[in-house]
C-alpha positions as semicolon CSV with decimal commas, in nm:
position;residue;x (nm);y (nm);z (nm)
1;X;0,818;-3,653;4,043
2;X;1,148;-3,719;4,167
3;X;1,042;-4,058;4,287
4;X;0,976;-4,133;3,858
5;X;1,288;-4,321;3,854
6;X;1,448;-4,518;4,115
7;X;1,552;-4,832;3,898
8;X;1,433;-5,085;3,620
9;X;1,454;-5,414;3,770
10;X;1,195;-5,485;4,032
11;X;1,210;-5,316;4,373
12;X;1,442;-5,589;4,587
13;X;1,438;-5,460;4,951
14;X;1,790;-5,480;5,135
15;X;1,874;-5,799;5,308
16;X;1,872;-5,667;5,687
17;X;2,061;-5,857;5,932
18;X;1,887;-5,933;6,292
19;X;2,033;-5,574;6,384
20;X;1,775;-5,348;6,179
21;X;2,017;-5,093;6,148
22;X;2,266;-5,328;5,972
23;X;2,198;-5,373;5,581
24;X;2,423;-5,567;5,324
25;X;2,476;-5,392;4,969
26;X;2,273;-5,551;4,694
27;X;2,270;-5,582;4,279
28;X;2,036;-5,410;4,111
29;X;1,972;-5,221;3,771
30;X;2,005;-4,812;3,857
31;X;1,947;-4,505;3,657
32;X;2,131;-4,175;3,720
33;X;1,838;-3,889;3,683
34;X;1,851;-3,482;3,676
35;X;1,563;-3,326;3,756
36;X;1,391;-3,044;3,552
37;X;1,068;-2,824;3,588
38;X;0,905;-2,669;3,283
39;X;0,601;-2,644;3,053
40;X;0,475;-2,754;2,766
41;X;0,498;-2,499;2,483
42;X;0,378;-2,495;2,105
43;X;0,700;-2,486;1,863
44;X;0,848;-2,136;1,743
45;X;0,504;-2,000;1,961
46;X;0,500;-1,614;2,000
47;X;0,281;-1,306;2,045
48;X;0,164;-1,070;1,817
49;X;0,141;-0,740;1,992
50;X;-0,110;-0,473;1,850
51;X;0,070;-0,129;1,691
52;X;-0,140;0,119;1,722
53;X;-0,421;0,187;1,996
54;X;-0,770;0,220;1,880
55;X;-1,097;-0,110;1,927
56;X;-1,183;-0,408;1,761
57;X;-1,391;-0,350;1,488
58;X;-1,363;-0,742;1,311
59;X;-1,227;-1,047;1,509
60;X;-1,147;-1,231;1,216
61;X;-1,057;-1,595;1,352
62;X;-1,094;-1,780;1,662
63;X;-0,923;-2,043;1,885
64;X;-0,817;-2,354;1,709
65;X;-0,823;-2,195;1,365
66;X;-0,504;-2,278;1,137
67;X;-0,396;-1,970;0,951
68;X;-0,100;-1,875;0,723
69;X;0,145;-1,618;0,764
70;X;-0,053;-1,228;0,683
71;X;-0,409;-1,372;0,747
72;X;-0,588;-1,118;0,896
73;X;-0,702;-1,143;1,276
74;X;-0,778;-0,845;1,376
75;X;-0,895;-0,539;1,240
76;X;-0,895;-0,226;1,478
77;X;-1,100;0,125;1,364
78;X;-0,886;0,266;1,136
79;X;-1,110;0,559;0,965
80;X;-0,841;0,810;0,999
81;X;-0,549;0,662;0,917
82;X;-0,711;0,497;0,595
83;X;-0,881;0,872;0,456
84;X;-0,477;0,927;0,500
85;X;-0,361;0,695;0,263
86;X;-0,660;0,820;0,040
87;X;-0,545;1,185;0,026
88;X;-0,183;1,039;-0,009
89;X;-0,337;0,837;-0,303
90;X;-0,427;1,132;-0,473
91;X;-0,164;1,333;-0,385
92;X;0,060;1,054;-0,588
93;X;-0,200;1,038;-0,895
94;X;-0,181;1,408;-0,976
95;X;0,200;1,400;-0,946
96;X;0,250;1,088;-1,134
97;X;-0,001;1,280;-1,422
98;X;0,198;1,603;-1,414
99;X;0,506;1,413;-1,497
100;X;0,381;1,222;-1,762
101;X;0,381;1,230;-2,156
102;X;0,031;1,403;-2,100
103;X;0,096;1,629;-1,814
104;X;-0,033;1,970;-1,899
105;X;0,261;2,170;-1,680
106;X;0,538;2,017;-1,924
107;X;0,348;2,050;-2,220
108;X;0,315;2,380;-2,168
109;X;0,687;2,469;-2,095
110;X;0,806;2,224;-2,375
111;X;0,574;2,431;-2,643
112;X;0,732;2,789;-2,498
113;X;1,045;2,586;-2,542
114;X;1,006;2,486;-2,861
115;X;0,867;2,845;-2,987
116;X;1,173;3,015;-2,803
117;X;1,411;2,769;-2,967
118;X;1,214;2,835;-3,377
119;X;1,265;3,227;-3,268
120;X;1,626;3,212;-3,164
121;X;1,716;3,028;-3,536
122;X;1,506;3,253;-3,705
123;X;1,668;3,548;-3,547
124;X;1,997;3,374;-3,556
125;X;1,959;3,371;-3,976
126;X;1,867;3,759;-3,979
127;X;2,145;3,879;-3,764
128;X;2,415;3,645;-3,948
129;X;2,322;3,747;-4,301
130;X;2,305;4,138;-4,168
131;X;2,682;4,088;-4,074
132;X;2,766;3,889;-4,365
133;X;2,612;4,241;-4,596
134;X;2,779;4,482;-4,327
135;X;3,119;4,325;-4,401
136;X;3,056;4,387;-4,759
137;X;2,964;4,744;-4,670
138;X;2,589;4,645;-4,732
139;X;2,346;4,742;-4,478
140;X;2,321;5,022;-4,194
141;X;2,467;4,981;-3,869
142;X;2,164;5,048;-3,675
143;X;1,999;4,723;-3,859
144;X;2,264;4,489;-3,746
145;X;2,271;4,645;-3,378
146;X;1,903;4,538;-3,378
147;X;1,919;4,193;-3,507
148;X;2,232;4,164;-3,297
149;X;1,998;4,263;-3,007
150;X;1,716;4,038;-3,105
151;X;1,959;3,726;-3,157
152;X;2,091;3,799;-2,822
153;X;1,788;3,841;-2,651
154;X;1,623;3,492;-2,819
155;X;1,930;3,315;-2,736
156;X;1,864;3,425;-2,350
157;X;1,477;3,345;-2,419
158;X;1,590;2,970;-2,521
159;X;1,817;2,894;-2,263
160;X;1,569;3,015;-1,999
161;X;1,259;2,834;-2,153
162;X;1,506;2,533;-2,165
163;X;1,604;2,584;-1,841
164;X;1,223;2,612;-1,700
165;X;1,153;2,321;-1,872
166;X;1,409;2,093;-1,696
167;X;1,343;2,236;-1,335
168;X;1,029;2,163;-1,383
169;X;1,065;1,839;-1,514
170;X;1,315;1,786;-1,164
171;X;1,070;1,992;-0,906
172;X;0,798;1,728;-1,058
173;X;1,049;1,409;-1,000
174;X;1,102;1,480;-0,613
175;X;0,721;1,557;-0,602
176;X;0,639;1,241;-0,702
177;X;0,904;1,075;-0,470
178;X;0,765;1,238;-0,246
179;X;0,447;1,155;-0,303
180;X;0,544;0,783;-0,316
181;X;0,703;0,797;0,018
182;X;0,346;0,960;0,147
183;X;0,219;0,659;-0,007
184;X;0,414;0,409;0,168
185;X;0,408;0,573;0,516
186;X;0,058;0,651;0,528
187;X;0,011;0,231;0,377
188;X;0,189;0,126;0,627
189;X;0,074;0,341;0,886
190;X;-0,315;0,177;0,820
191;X;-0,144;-0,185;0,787
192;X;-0,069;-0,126;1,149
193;X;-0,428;-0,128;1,222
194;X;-0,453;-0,514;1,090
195;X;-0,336;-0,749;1,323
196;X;-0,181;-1,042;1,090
197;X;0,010;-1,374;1,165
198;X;0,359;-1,355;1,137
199;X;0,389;-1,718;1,049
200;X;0,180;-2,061;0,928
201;X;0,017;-2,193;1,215
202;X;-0,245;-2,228;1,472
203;X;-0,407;-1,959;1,671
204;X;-0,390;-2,078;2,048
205;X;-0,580;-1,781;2,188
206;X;-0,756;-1,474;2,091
207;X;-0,690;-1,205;2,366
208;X;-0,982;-0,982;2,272
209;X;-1,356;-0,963;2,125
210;X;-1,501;-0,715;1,895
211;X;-1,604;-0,360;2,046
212;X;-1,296;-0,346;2,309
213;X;-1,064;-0,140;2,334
214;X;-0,666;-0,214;2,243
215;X;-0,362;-0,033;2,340
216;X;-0,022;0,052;2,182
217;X;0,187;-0,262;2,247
218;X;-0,041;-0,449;2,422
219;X;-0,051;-0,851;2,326
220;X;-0,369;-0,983;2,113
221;X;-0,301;-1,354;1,989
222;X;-0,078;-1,656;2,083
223;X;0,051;-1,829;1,838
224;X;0,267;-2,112;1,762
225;X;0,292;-2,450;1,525
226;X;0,026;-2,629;1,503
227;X;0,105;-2,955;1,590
228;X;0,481;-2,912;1,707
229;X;0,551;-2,918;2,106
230;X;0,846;-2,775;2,293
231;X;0,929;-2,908;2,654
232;X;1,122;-2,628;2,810
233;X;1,302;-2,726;3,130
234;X;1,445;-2,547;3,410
235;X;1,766;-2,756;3,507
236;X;1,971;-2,620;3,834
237;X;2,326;-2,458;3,746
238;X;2,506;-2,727;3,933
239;X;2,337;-3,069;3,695
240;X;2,385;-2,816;3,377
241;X;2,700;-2,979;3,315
242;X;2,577;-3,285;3,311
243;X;2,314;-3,233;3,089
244;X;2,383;-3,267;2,691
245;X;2,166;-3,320;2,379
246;X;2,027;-3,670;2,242
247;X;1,989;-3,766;2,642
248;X;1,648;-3,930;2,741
249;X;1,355;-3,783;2,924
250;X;1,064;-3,924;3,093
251;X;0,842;-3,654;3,212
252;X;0,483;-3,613;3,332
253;X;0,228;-3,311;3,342
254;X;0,017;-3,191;3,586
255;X;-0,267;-3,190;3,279
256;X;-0,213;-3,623;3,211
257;X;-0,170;-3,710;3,562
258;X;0,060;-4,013;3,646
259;X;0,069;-4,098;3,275
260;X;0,461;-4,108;3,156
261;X;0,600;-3,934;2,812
262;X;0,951;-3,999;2,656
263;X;1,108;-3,725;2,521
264;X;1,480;-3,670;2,402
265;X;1,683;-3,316;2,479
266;X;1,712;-3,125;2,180
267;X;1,898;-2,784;2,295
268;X;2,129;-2,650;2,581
269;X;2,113;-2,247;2,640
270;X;2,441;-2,138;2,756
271;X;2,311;-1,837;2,992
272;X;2,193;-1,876;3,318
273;X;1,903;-1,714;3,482
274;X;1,987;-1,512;3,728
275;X;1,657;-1,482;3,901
276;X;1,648;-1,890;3,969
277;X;2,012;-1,966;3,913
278;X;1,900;-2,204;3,638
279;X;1,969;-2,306;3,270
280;X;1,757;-2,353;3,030
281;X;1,683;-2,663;2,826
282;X;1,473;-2,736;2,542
283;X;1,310;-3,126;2,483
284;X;1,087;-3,213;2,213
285;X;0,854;-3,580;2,275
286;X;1,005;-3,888;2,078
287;X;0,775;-4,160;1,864
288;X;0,408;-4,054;1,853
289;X;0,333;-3,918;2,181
290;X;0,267;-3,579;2,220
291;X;0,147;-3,394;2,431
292;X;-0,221;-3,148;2,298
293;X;-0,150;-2,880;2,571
294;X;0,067;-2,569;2,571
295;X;0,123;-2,413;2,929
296;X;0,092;-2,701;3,104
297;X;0,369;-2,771;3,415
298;X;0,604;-3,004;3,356
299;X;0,811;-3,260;3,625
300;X;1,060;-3,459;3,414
301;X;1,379;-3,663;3,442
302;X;1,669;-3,657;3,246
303;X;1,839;-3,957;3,233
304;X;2,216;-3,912;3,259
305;X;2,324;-4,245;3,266
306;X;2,222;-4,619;3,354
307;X;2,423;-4,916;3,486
308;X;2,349;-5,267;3,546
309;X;2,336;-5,507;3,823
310;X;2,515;-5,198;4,019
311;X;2,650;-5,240;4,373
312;X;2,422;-4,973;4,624
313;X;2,325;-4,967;4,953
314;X;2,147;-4,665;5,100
315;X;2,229;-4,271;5,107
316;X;2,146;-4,281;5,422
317;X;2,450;-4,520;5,558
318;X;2,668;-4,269;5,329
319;X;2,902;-4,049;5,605
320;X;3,020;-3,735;5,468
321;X;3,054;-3,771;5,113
322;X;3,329;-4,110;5,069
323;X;3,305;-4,307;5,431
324;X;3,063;-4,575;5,554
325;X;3,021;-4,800;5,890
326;X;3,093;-5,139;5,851
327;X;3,112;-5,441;6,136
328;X;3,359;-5,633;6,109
329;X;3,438;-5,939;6,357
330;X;3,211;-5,810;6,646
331;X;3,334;-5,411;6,581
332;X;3,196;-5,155;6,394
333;X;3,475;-4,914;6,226
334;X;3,471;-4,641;5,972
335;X;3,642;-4,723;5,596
336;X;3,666;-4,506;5,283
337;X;3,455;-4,632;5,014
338;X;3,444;-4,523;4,596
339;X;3,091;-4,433;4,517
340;X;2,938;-4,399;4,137
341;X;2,593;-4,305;4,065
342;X;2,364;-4,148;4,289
343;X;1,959;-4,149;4,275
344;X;1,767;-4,017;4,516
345;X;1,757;-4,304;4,743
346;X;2,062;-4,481;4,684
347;X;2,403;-4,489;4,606
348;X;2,633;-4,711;4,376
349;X;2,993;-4,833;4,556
350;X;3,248;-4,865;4,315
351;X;3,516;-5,015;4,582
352;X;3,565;-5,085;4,941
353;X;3,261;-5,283;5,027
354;X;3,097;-5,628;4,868
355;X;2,751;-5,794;4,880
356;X;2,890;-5,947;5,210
357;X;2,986;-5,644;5,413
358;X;2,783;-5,563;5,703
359;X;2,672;-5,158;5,628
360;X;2,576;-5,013;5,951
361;X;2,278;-4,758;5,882
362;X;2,405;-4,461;6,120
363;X;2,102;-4,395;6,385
364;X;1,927;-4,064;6,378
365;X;1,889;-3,886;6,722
């Protein structure tokens, strides 16, 4: 893969002098590359995990399948959890009926209310007009001391029955809130036994069959977009900084052979991995290619820049990093040249040399 881009223009072989190991720079079309490793994955793809252990009872889709976001893929045994949310169920219904217009608890306590509240005015009237006779010397004492007694005591009897009533009334509130929250909890509990997509898409794989068993946490279905690709790239830390969004890639996969995609980088992650020393990068495919695989291994080139009709001889008659060999007038002598781009095979001189210079390739022992 890293031999995907050496230049545009037509291969033109260096014009060797009789000395083989003297070449003369040429012009040619270049292209400055990076090169990436990846794979191929589906857009916004991700893995629902399963809850709650238990087996598949329904496997309720398959590979391929395009499903929206809560369909139903899985459903594991769930025969306790769901006579839970039954019992909860009916735990609600009888405290939503004892707090209602019908409920026989309140009716109760607001009849005894009522009664205690007719008694108190009744013996409200009787002690009031005895008191309103014993002022005008009308009466006997022992009279008003009982109707005092009895207004007294039916005041006491109202407030109480009152009092019932409302506690009641408040005791039944936080049952049913309670109940409610049984409700939810034990709903939510069973939920956890259907495996669902989290998003519109396509189901890339199904991770188990009816009749096995599932653990706690354990992944059950890939899934992604359906028709969206993401390239993501592995680019070394020291080419990161070269890298940036909108720049061109031509990539191949080990699934399509020697066939060539374009794609275009689309996103730059700013932290390294530590366990590669690498960053990141995210490329989708440009036009209508695309690519029907997820997984699949990616070698690609990022093109950082490209210059025409360039100056380059060889890396290999490169000495250090800035010096070549030239001969000049029957001597060979070392001069400091200015070099641009470098591909793998060659590199671009800016200054110090022309297409006449004599470039002495240094011999390997």
């Amino acid at each position: 893969m890293r031999k995907l881009i050496i230049c545009l223009a037509p291969l033109i072989l260096f014009a060797a002098c009789q000395n083989n190991n003297l070449v003369h720079p040429q012009r040619k079309d270049i292209i400055e590359t990076v090169y990436a490793s990846g794979k191929v994955m589906a857009d916004s793809e991700y893995t629902v995990y399963a809850l709650n252990p238990g087996t598949v009872v329904k496997k309720m889709a398959k590979e391929g399948d395009v499903v929206k976001k809560g369909q139903v893929l899985y459903v594991i045994n769930n025969t306790a959890p769901a006579a839970k949310l039954d019992a909860a169920n009916v735990s609600y219904a009888t405290a939503k009926q004892n707090l209602s217009a019908n409920s026989r608890v309140l009716t109760d306590l607001r009849i005894a209310m009522q009664n205690a509240a007719i008694k108190f005015s009744n013996d409200s009237l009787q002690y009031f007009r005895l008191k309103n006779l014993w002022e005008q010397n009308i009466g006997t004492r022992s009279a008003l001391d009982n109707a005092e007694t009895q207004y007294l005591t039916s005041m006491n009897q109202k407030r109480s029955a009152r009092e019932k009533y409302y506690s009641t009334v408040n005791d039944l509130t936080i049952t049913l809130k309670n109940a409610e929250s049984q409700v939810a909890a034990a709903q939510n509990d069973l939920n956890n036994y259907f495996i669902r997509a989290e998003s519109n898409g396509t189901v890339y794989q199904m991770l188990k069959e009816k009749g096995e068993a599932v653990k706690a946490n354990e992944a059950a279905v890939l899934l992604g977009k359906s028709s969206a690709r993401i390239i993501r790239l592995a680019v070394d830390q020291q080419d990161i900084d070269k890298i940036k969004t909108g720049q061109e890639v031509l990539l191949k996969t080990d699934a399509t052979a020697d066939r060539i995609f374009n794609a275009k980088v689309t996103r730059i992650y700013p932290v390294m991995n530590e366990a590669d020393q690498t960053f990141r990068v995210d490329a989708v495919f440009t036009g209508d290619e695309n690519q029907p695989y997820i997984h699949t291994s990616v070698e690609a080139n990022i093109i950082i820049q490209r210059k025409q009709q360039a100056l380059v001889i060889p890396n290999k008659a490169i000495i250090g990093t800035d010096s070549v060999r030239v001969k000049q007038g029957g001597k060979t002598r070392n001069i400091v040249v200015k070099t641009g781009i470098h591909t793998l095979d060659e590199t671009e001189i800016l200054s110090g040399l022309d297409e006449q210079s004599e470039v002495v390739i240094p011999t390997i022992k």
